[in-house]
C-alpha positions in Angstrom: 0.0 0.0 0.0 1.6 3.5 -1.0 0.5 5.9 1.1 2.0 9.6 1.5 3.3 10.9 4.9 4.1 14.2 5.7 6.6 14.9 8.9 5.4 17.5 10.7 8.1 17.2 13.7 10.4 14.9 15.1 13.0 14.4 17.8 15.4 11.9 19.1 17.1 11.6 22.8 18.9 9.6 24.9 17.2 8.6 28.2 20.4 7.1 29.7 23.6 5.5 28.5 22.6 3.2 25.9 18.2 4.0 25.7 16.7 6.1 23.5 13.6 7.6 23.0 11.9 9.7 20.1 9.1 10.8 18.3 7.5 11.6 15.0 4.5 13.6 14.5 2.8 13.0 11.3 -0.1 13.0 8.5 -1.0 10.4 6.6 -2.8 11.0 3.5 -6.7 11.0 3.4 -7.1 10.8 6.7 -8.4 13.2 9.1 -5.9 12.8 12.1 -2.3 14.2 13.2 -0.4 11.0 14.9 2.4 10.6 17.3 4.6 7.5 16.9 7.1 7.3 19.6 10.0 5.4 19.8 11.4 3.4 22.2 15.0 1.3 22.3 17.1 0.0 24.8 20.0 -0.4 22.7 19.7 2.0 19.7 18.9 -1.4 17.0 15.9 -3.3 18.6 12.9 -0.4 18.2 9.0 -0.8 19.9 6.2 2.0 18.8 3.4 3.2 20.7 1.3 5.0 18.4 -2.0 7.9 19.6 -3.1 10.9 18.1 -1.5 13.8 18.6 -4.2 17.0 19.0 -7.5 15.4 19.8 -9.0 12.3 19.6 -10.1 10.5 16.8 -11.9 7.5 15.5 -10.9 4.3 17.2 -10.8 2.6 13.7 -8.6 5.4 11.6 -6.3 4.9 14.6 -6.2 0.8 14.4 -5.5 1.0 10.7 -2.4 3.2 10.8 -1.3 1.4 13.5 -1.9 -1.9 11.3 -0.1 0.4 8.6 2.9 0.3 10.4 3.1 -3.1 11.2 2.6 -3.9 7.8 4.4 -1.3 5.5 8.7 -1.5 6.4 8.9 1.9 4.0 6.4 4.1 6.2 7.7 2.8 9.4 11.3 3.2 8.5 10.2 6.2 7.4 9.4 7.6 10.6 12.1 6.0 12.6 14.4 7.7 10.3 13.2 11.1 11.1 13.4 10.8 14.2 16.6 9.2 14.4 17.6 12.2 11.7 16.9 14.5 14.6 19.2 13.2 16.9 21.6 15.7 17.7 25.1 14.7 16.6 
């Protein structure tokens, strides 16, 4: 499935010596929402995602299929990882 994201914002830290945590803010196209996928690692390889809307909430469904997006499409989830990873300051 091809579908268009825009980046609106995204940011990358490190929560201790080898953890990391980040986020992307985004838009998918056609739908309605703005998301949030943040980004969670212990050792900067091995990544988990907790995905929520961003300004307001929205329908329950819109959010299950991104979220099914993600875990379905490698190019829009590498995607956002790399933006936020692209944010890390050097």
């Amino acid at each position: 499935m091809l579908v268009n994201i825009e980046i609106i914002r995204a940011e990358m830290r490190r929560e201790d010596e080898k953890s990391y945590i980040g986020t992307t803010v985004f838009r998918a196209e056609g739908e309605k929402s703005i998301y949030e996928v943040t980004f969670m690692s212990k050792n900067g390889k091995d990544w988990d995602y907790s995905l929520h809307f961003t300004e307001q909430s929205g329908d329950e469904e819109e959010l299950l299929r991104m979220d099914e997006l993600l875990e379905k499409d490698d190019d829009v989830y590498d995607k956002l990882l790399d933006a936020a990873l692209d944010a890390f300051p050097a």
